[in-house]
C-alpha positions as CSV (number, residue, x, y, z in Angstrom):
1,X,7.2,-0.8,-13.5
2,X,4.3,-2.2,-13.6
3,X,5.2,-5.7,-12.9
4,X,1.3,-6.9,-14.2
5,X,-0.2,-5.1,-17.4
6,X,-1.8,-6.0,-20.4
7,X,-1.2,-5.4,-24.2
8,X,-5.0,-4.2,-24.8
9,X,-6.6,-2.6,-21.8
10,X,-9.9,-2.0,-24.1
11,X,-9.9,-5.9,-23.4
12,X,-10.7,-5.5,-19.8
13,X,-13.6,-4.2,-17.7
14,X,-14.2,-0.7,-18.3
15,X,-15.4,1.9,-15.1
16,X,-16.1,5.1,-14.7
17,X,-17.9,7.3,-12.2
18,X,-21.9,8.0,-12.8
19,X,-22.7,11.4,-14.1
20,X,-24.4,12.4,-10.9
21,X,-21.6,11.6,-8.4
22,X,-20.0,14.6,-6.8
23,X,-16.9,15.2,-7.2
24,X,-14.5,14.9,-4.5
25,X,-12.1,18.3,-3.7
26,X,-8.2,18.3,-2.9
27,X,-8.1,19.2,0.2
28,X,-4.4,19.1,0.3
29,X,-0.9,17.5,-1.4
30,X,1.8,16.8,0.9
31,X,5.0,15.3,-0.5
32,X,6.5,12.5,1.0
33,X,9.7,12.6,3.7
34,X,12.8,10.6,2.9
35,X,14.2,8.2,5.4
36,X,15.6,4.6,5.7
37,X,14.1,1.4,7.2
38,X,15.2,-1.9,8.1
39,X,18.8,-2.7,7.4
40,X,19.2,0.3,5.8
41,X,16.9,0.6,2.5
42,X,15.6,3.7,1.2
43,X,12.0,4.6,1.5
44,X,9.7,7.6,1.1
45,X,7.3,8.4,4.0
46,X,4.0,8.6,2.2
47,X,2.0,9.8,5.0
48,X,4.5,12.2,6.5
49,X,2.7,15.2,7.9
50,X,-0.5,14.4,7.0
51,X,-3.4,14.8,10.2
52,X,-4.5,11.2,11.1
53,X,-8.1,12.0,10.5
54,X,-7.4,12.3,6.9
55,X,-6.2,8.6,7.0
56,X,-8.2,6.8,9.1
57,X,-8.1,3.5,9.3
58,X,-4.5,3.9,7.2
59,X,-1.2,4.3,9.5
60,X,1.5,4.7,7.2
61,X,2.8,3.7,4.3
62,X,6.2,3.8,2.5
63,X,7.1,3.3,-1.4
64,X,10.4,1.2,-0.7
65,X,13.1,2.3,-3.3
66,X,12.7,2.2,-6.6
67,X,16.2,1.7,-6.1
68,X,19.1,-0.4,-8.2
69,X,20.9,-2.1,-6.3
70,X,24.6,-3.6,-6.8
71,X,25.9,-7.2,-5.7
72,X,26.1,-6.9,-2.0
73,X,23.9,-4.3,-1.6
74,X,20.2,-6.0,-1.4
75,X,18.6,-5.1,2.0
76,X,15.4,-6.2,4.0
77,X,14.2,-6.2,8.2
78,X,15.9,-8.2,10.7
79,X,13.0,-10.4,13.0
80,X,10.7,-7.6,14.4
81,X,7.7,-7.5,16.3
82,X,3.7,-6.2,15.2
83,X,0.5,-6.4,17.3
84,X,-2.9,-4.6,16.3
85,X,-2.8,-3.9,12.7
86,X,-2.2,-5.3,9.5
87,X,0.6,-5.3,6.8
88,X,0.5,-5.0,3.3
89,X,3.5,-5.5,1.2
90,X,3.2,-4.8,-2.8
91,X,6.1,-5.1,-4.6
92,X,6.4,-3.7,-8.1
93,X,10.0,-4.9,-9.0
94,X,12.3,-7.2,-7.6
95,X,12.1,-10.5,-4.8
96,X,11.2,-10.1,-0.9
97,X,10.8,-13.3,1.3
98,X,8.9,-13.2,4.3
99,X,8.4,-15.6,7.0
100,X,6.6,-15.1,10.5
101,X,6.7,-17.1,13.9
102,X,2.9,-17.8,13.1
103,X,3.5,-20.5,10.2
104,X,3.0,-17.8,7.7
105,X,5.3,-16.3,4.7
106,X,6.6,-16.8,1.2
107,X,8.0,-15.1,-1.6
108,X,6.5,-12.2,-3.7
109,X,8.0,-11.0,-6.9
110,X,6.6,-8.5,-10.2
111,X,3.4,-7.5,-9.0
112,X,2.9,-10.0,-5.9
113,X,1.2,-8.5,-2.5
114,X,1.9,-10.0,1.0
115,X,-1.0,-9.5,3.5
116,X,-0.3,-10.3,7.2
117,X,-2.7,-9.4,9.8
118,X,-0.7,-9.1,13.2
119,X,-3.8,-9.3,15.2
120,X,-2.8,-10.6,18.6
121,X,0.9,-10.7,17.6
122,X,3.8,-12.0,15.8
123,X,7.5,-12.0,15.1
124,X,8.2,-11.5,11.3
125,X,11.0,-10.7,8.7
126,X,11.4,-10.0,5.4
127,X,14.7,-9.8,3.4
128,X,15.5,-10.3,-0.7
129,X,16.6,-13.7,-1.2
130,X,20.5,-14.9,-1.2
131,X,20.4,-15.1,-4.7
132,X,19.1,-11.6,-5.0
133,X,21.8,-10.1,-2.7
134,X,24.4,-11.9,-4.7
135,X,23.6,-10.7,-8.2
136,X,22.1,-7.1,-6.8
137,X,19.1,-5.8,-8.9
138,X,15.9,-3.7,-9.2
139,X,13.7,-3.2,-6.1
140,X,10.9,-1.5,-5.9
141,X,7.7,-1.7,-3.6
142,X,5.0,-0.1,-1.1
143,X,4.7,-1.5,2.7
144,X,0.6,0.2,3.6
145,X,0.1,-0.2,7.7
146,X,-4.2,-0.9,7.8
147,X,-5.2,-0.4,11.6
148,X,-7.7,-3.1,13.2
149,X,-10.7,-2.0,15.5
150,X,-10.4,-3.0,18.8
151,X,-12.9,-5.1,18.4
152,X,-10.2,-7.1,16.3
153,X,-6.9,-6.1,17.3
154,X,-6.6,-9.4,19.3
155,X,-7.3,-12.0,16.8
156,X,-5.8,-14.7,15.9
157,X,-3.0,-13.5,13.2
158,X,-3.3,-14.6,9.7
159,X,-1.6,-14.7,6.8
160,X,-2.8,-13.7,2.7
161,X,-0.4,-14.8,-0.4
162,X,-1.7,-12.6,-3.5
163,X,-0.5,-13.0,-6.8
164,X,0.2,-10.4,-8.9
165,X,-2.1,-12.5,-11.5
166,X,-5.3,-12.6,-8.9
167,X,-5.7,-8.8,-8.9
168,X,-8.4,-8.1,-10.9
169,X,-7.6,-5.5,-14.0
170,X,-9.9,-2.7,-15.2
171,X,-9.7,0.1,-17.2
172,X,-11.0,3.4,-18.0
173,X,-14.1,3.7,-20.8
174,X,-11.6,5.0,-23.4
175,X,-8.3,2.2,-22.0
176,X,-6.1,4.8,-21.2
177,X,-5.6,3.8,-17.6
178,X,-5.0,0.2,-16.5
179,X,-6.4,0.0,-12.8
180,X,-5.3,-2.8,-10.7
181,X,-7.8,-3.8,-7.4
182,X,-5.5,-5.4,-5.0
183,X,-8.4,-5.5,-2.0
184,X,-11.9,-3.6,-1.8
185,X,-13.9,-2.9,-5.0
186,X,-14.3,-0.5,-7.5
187,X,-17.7,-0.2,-10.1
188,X,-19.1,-3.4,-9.0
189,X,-15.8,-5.5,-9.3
190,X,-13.8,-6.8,-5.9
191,X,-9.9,-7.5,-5.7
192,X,-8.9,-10.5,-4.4
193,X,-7.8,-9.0,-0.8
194,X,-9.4,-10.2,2.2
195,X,-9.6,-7.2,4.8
196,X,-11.0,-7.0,8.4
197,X,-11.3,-3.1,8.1
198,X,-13.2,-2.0,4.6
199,X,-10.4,-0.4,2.5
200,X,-10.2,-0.5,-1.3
201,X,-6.5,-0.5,-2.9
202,X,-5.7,0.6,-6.3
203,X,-2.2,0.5,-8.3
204,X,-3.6,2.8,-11.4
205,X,-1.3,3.4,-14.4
206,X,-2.4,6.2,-16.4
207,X,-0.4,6.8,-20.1
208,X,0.2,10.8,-20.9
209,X,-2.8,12.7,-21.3
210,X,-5.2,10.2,-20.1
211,X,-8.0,11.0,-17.2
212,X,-10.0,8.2,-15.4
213,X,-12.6,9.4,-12.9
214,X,-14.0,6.7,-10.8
215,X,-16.8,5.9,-8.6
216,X,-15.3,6.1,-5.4
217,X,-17.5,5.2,-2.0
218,X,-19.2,7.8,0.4
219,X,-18.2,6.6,3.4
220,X,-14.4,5.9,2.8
221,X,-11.8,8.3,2.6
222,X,-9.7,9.1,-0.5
223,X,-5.8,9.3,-1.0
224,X,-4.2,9.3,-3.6
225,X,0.0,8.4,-3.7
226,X,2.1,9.1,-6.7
227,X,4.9,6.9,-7.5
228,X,6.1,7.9,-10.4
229,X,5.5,10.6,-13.0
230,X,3.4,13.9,-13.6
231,X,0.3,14.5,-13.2
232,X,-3.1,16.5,-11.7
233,X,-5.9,15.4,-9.6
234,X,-9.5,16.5,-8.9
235,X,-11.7,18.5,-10.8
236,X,-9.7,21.4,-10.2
237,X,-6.5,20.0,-11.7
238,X,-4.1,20.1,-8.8
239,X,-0.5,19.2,-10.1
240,X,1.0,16.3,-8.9
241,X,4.1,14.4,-9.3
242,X,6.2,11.6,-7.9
243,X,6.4,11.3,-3.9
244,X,3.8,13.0,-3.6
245,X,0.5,12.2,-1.7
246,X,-3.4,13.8,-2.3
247,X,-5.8,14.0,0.6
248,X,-9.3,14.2,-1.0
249,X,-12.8,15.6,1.0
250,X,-16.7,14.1,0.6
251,X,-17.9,13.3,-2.0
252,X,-18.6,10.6,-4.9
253,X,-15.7,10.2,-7.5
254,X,-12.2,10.9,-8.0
255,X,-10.5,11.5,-10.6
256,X,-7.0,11.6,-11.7
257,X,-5.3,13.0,-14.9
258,X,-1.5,12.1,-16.5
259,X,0.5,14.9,-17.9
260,X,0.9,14.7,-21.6
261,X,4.2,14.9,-21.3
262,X,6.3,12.1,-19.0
263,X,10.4,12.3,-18.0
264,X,11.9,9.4,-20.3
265,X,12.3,7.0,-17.5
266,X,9.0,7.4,-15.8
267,X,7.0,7.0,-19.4
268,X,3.3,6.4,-17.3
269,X,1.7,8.1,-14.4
270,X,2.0,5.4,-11.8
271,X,-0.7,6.0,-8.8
272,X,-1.7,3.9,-5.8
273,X,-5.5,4.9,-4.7
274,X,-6.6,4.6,-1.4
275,X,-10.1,4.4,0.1
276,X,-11.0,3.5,3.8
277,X,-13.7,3.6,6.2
278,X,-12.7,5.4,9.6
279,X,-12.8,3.3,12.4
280,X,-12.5,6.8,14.6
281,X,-11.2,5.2,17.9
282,X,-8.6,6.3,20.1
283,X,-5.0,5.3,18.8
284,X,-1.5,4.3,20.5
285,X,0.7,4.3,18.6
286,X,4.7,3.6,19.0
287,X,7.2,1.6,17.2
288,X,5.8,-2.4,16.3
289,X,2.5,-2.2,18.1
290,X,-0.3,-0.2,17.5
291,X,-3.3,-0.3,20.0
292,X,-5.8,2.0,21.8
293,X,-4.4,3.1,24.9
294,X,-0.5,3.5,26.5
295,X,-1.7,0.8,28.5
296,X,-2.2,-1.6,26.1
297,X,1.0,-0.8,24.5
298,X,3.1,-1.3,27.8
299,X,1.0,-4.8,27.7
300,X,2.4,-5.1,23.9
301,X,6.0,-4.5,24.8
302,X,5.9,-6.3,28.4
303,X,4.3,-9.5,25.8
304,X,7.0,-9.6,23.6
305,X,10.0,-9.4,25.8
306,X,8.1,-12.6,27.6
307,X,8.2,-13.7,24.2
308,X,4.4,-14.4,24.0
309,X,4.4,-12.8,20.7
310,X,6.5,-15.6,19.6
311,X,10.3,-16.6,19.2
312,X,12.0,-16.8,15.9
313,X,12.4,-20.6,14.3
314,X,15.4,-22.1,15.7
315,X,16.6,-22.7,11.9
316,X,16.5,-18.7,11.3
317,X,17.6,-17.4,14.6
């Protein structure tokens, strides 16, 4: 980790917050539960604990591994239904290969980001390649859940391939932190993400003793999820460190600081920043489907047992 840098950052965009923007506070650090998912692979449960209206429009999100796996061991999601949300897969290290019953799929690898909008409602899966499972390896990623208003939750799915090379790459004024915009945009610069619901994704590196603080919008919400190192956040310096997640209140900047000191294996503060505008509408939530009343998730599951969310391609069944 990270899949996608650069050798001089001070070669790259540089943003910082204006000196007039307020701050935003911690409000609170929560630190991530353990768990498993899928066939079996480890994850950490980012949002654990964390009140909803603190992430609004975000569902949940997991940091899958980082984890080293032996020959045999490689493990991914067997075919699985979604309806009412969206999906996005970022994966730091290693090879997933997704494929859905709407057409859609492909394989990400070092930096790559898989976007699929369930919408109306799909089948997918994703799994590391033969290859991968075979040989064993490094695997390392994030799976974010983006809710969809229900003005949108019925739409036709769709399906984004992003390469890790199509981010865009900034930096702080001084390059001490390498900032990558997956989707939304930060100081005037947009990511190559397509989203129904405005959100803004950052994978920041920081190296030790660096401090970016960055324009961050009004009306979104601030998280902040660290994935690996030591570090502090906001004005008043909260320590941080890996698995752990930062709720931030109002205001207009954020900013985020690496320790000077680093364990050996983890030698950067690796931070995903997160930034969303509420959609503040009744949720249901259970299992695949994610909708705004029990009764539309009854409709979900009676759907896919019909199999009107699709069936899986006869060659993968």
């Amino acid at each position: 980790m990270p899949a996608v840098t650069v050798e001089n950052p001070l070669t790259l965009p540089r943003v910082s917050a204006p000196a007039e923007a307020v701050p935003r506070p911690v409000l609170a650090v929560s630190t991530a539960q353990g768990g498993f998912e899928g066939e079996g692979f480890p994850v950490r449960r980012a949002f654990a604990g964390i009140n909803y209206q603190y992430l609004d429009p975000f569902i949940m999100m997991d940091q899958m591994g980082e984890v080293e796996y032996a020959p045999g061991e490689p493990k991914g999601t067997p075919w699985h239904p979604h309806r009412g949300f969206e999906t996005v897969t970022y994966l730091i290290d290693g090879t997933f290969v997704h494929q859905d019953s709407n057409g859609g799929g492909g394989t990400i690898r070092n930096g790559d980001t898989q976007w699929m909008t369930a919408g109306s409602g799909l089948l997918h899966i994703e799994a590391p390649p033969e290859s991968l499972v075979v040989s064993g390896g490094l695997f390392h990623g994030l799976q974010l859940w983006v809710n969809l208003p229900a003005s949108d939750k019925m739409m036709a799915p769709r399906y984004q391939d992003i390469r890790g090379g199509e981010v865009q790459l900034l930096t702080s004024p001084d390059g001490g932190a390498l900032l990558r915009v997956i989707a939304g945009g930060l100081g005037g610069h947009e990511g190559p993400g397509v989203t129904h619901t405005p959100i803004t994704m950052i994978h920041a590196t920081l190296r030790p003793g660096a401090e970016v603080t960055l324009p961050w919008r009004e009306d979104f919400n601030g998280l902040a999820y660290v994935m690996a190192g030591r570090g502090a956040v906001g004005a008043e310096r909260r320590p941080v460190g890996t698995g752990q997640t930062v709720v931030f209140g109002a205001g207009g900047s954020l900013t985020v600081r690496a320790d000077e000191s680093q364990d050996s294996n983890t030698p950067d503060l690796e931070v995903v920043l997160l930034g969303g505008r509420p959609i503040r509408e009744p949720m249901a939530h259970y299992g695949p489907f994610v909708m705004n009343s029990r009764a539309e998730l009854q409709q979900a599951f009676d759907d896919f047992q019909a199999g009107r969310l699709g069936t899986v391609p006869a060659d993968r069944a």
